[in-house]
TORLUMSE-113649 format. One record per residue (C-alpha): x, y, z; residue in one letter. Coordinates in steps of 0.001 Angstrom, whole numbers. Example, Ala and Ser with C-alpha at 12.3 -4.5 7.8 and 13.67 -1.06 7.14 Angstrom:
BEGIN
node X=12300; Y=-4500; Z=7800; code=a
node X=13670; Y=-1060; Z=7140; code=s
//
This chain:
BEGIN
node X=111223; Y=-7054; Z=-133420; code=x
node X=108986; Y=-3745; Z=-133621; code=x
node X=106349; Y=-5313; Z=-131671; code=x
node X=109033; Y=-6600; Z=-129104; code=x
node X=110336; Y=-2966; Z=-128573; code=x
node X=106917; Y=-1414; Z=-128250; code=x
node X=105998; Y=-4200; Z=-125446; code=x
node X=109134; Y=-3061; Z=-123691; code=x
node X=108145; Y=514; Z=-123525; code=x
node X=111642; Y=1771; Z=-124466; code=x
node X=110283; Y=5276; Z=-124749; code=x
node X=109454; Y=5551; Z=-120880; code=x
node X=113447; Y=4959; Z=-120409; code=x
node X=113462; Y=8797; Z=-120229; code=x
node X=112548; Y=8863; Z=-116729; code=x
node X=115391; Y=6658; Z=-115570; code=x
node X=117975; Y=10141; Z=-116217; code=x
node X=117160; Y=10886; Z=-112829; code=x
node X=119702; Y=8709; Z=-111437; code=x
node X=122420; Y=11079; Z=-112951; code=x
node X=120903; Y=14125; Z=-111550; code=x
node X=123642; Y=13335; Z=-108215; code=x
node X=126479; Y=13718; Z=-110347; code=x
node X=125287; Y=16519; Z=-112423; code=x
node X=124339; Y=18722; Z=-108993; code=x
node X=127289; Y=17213; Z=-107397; code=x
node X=129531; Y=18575; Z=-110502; code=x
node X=130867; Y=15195; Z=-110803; code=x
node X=129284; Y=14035; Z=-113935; code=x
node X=132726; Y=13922; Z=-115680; code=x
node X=134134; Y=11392; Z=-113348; code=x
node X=134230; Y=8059; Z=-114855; code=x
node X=133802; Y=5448; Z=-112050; code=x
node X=131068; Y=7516; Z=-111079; code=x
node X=129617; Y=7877; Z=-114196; code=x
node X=130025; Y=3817; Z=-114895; code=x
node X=128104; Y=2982; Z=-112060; code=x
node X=125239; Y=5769; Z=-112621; code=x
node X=125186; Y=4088; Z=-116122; code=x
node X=124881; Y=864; Z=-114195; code=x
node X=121849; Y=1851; Z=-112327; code=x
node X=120318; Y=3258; Z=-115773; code=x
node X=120238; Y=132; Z=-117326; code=x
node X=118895; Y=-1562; Z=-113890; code=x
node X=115941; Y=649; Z=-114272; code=x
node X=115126; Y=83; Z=-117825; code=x
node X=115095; Y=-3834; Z=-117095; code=x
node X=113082; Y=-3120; Z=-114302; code=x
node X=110370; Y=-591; Z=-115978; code=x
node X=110052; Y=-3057; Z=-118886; code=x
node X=109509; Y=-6007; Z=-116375; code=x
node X=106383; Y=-4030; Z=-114647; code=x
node X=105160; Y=-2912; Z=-118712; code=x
node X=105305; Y=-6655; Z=-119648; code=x
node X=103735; Y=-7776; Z=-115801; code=x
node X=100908; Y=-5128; Z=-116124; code=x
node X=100258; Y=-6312; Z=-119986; code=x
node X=100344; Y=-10022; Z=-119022; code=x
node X=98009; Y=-9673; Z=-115997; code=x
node X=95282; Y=-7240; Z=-117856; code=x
node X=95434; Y=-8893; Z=-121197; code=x
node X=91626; Y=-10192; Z=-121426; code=x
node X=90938; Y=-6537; Z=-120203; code=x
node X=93202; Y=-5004; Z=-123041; code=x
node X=91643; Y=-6960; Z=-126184; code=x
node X=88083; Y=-5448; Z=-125522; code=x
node X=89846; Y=-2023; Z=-125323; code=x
node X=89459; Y=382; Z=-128201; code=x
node X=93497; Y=1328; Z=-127859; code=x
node X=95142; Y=-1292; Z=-125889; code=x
node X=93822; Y=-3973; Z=-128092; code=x
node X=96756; Y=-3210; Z=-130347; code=x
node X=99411; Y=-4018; Z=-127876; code=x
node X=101834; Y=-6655; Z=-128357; code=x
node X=99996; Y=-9344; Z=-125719; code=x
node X=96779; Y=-8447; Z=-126379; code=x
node X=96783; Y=-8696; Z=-130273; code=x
node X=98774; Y=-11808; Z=-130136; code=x
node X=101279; Y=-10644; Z=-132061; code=x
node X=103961; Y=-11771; Z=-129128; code=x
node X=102620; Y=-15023; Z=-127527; code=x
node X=101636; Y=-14911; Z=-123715; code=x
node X=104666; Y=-17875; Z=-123804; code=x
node X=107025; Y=-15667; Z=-125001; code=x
node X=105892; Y=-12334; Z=-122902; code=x
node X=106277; Y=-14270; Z=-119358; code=x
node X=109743; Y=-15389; Z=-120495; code=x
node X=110948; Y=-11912; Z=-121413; code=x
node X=109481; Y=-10776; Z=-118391; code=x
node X=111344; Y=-13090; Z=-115732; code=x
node X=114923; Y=-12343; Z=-118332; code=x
node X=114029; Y=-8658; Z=-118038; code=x
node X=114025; Y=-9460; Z=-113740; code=x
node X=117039; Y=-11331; Z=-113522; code=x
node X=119024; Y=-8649; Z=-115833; code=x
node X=117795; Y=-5855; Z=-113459; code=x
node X=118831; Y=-7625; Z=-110564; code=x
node X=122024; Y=-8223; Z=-111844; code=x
node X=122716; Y=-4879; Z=-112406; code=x
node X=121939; Y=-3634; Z=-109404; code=x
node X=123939; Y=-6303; Z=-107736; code=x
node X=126760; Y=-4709; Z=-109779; code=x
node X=126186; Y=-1296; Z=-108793; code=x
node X=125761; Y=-2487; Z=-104922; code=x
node X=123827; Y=-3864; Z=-102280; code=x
node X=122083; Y=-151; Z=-101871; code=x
node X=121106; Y=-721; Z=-105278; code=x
node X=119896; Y=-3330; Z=-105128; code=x
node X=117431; Y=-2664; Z=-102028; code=x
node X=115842; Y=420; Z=-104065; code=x
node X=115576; Y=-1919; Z=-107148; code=x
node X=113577; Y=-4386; Z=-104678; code=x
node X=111596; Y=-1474; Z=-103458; code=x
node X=110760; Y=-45; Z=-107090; code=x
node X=109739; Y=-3829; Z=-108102; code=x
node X=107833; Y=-4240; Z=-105091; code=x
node X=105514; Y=-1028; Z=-104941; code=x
node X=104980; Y=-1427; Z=-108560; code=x
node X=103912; Y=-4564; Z=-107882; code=x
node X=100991; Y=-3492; Z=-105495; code=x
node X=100376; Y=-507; Z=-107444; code=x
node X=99414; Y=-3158; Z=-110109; code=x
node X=97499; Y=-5124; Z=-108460; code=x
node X=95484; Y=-2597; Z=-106645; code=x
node X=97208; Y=549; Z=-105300; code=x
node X=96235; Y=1893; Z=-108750; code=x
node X=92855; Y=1935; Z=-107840; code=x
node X=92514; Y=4127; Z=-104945; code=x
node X=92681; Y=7768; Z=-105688; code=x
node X=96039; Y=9447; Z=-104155; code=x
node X=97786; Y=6468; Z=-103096; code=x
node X=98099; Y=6236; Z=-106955; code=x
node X=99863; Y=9245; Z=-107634; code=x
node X=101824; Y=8247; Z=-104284; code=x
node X=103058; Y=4967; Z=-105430; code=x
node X=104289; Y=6889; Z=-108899; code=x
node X=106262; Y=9854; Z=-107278; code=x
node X=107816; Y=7106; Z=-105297; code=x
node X=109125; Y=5891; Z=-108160; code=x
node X=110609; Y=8792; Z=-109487; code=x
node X=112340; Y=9527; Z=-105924; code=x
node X=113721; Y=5959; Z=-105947; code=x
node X=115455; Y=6566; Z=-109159; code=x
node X=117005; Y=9707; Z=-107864; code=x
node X=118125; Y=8164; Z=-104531; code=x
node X=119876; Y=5095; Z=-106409; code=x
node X=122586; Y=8159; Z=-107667; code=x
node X=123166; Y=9142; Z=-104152; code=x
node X=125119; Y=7345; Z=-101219; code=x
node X=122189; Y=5403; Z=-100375; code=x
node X=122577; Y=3423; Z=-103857; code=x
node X=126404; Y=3508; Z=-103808; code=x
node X=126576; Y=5029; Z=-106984; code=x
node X=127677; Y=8804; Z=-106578; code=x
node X=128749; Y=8771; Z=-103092; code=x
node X=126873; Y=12113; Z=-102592; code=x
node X=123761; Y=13178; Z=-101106; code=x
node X=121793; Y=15724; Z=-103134; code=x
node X=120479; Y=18663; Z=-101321; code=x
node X=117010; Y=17777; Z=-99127; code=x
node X=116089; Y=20331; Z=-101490; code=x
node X=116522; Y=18469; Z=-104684; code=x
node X=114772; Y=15535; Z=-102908; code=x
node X=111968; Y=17887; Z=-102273; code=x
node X=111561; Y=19063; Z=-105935; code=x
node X=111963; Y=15803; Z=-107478; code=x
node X=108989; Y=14519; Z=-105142; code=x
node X=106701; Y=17145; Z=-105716; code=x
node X=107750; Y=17691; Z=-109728; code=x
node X=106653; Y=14192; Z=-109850; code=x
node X=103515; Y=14285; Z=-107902; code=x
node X=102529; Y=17403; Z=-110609; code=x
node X=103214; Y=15049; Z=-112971; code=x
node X=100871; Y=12162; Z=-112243; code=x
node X=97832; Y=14412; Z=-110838; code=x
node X=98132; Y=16315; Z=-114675; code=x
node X=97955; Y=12755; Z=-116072; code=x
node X=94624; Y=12413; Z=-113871; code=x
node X=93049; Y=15437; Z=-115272; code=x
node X=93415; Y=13971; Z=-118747; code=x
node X=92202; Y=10602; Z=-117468; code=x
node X=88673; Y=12420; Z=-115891; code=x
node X=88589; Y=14379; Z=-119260; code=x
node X=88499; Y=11116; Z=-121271; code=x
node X=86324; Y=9763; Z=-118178; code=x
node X=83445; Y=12034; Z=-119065; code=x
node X=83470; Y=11791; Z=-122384; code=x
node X=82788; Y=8188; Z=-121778; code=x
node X=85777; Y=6167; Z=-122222; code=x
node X=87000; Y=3786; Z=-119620; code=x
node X=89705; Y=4637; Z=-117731; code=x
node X=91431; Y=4116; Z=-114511; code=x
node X=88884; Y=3007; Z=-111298; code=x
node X=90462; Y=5445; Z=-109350; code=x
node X=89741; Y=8268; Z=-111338; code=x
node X=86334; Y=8230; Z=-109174; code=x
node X=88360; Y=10072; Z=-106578; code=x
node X=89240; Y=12931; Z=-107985; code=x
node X=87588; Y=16310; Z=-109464; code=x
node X=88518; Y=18689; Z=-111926; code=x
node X=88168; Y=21116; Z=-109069; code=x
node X=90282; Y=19061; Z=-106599; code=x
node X=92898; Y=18297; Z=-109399; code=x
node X=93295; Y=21582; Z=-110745; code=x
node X=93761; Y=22540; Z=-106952; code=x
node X=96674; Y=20066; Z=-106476; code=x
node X=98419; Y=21698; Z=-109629; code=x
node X=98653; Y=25067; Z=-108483; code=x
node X=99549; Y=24208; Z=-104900; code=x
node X=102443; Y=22175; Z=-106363; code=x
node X=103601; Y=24915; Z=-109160; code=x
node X=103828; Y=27045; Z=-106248; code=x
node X=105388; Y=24790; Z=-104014; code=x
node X=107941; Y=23702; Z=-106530; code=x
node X=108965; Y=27344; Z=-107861; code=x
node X=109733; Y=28117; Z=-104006; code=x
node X=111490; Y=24865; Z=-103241; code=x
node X=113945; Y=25634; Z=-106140; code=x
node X=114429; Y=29274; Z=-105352; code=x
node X=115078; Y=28152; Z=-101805; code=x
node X=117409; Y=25695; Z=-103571; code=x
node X=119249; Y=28274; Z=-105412; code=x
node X=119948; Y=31003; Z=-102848; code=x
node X=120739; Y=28769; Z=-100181; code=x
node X=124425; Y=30403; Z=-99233; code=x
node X=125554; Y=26576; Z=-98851; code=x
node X=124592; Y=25886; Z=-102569; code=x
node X=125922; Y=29298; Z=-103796; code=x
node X=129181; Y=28814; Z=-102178; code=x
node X=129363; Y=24803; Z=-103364; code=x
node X=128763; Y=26350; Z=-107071; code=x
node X=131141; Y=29469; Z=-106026; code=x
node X=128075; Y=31368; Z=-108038; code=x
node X=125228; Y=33731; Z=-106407; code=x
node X=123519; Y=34081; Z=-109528; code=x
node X=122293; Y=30275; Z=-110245; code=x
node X=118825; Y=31539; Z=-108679; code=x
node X=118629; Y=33415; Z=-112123; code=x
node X=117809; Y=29371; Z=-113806; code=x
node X=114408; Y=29741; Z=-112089; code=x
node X=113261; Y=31522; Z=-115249; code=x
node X=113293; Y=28245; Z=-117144; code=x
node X=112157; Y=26053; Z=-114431; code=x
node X=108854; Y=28698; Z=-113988; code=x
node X=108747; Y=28842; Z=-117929; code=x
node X=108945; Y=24866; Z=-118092; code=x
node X=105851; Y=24980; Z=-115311; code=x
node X=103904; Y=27805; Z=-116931; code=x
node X=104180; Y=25556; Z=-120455; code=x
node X=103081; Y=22274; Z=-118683; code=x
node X=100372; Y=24009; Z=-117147; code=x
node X=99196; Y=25736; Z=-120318; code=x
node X=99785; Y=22626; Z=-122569; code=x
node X=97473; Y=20558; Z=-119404; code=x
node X=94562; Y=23556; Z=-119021; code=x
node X=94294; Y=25392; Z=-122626; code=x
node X=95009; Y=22209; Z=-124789; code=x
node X=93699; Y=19703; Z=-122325; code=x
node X=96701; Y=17642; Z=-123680; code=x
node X=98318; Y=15922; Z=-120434; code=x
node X=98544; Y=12723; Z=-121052; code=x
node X=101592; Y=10734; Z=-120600; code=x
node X=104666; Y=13117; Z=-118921; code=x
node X=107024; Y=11621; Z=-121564; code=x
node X=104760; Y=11789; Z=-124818; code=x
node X=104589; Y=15599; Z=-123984; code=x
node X=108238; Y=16098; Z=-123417; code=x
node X=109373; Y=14226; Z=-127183; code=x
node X=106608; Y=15586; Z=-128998; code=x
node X=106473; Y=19345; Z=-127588; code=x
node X=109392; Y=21558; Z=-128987; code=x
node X=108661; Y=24368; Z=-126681; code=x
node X=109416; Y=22451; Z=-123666; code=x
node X=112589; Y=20770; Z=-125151; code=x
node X=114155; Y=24035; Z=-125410; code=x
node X=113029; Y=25600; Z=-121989; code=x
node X=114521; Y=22324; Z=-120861; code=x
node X=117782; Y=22695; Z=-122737; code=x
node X=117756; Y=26321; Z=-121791; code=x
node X=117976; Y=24955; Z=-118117; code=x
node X=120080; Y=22636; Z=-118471; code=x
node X=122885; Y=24896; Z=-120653; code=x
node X=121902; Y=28357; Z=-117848; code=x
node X=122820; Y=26053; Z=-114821; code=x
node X=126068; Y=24548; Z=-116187; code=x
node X=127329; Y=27863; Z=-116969; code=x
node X=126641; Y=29315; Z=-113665; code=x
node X=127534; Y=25923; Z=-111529; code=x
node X=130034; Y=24641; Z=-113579; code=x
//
């Protein structure tokens, strides 16, 4: 059973909270349909993430067992037959599929969409520097349009602001990854082929660009006199001193400790940026809420 969680990367599920980040900006996070069918789409994405683990595992499984690391997966070690993996793997489909047909039709398009770019990520997109990183943010912005009108789920449309900031934040996210895949590169561990197109020079570029881009997109955000009168609050601009403290940690955790590895390892293991992001979380529902 331990070996069947790990193959379904259950600890990746993290990511999938963007599809409640409608409700939450939309201050309807307490109403229950809403809520039922955000929980819907949750559970649509975890089926669907652990469908592209188990694909990605199935497909690169002769490449996995002469890895140092990834010889101890599931697949690769043998410990879950290949039998048994491609079985879970078209269950873990259908379930996702089903879900989203609960949710809606909406939902089930961006499911489709999700499945399909991860699909030709796997089988090549992850290969060519930028379209890479692309093919992740899209991701991310997938799951936060499924809680919008377009998935049928919250019946609202976050601000083109939000959109922005979840795009970019995401973007920041996978081009930190990067760096510590060109560290690991020169030290002379195999990693990613697309890793050939980038730099530390050209990486490190990206990050600060983005940090920029995404403090000014929020602050933007925050004193737009639409969003201040929506939250009947013109001090919620005064949150941007977690989301710049959250940035400033990231950045220092990815530069000083060289540490930026996978997005969600950093956020469960590093207590720093749990509380910044509780901080955030606690500041903006007492100011919009």
């Amino acid at each position: 059973m331990k070996d069947f969680f790990k193959m379904m990367r259950p600890h990746q599920y993290i990511k999938n909270l963007l599809v409640f980040f409608p409700i939450f900006f939309a201050k309807k996070i307490t109403d229950v349909s809403l809520l039922q069918s955000a929980v819907l789409a949750f559970v649509s994405f975890c089926f669907a993430a652990s469908t592209i683990y188990i694909f990605n595992d199935i497909r690169d499984i002769e490449k996995d067992k002469a890895h140092p690391k990834k010889r101890l997966r599931p697949i690769a070690s043998g410990k879950i037959s290949l039998k048994t993996a491609i079985v879970t793997d078209i269950i873990f489909l259908i379930f996702s599929l089903a879900a989203a047909i609960f949710t809606g039709k909406n939902m089930l398009m961006i499911i489709a969409a999700y499945l399909l770019i991860n699909l030709f990520y796997s089988l090549g997109m992850k290969n060519v520097a930028l379209l890479d990183i692309f093919a992740v943010s899209t991701g991310f912005l997938l799951r936060l349009l499924s809680g919008t009108e377009y998935g049928a789920v919250a019946g609202v449309l976050p601000s083109h602001w939000i959109i922005i900031m979840t795009f970019l934040l995401s973007l920041f996210l996978a081009v930190a990854k990067r760096r510590d895949d060109l560290i690991l590169a020169e030290s002379g561990l195999d990693v990613r082929k697309s890793i050939s197109g980038y730099s530390l020079e050209f990486i490190n570029g990206i990050m600060s660009i983005m940090s920029a881009v995404i403090i000014v997109s929020y602050l933007l955000y925050t004193l737009d006199p639409a969003v201040q009168t929506y939250y009947g609050s013109k001090n919620i601009y005064a949150t941007t001193f977690f989301v710049l403290l959250g940035l400033l940690r990231y950045m220092q955790i990815t530069f000083v400790e060289k540490k930026s590895g996978s997005p969600t390892d950093i956020v469960y293991k590093d207590r720093f940026l749990q509380v910044t992001l509780i901080l955030w979380i606690v500041s903006f529902i007492l100011f919009a809420y």
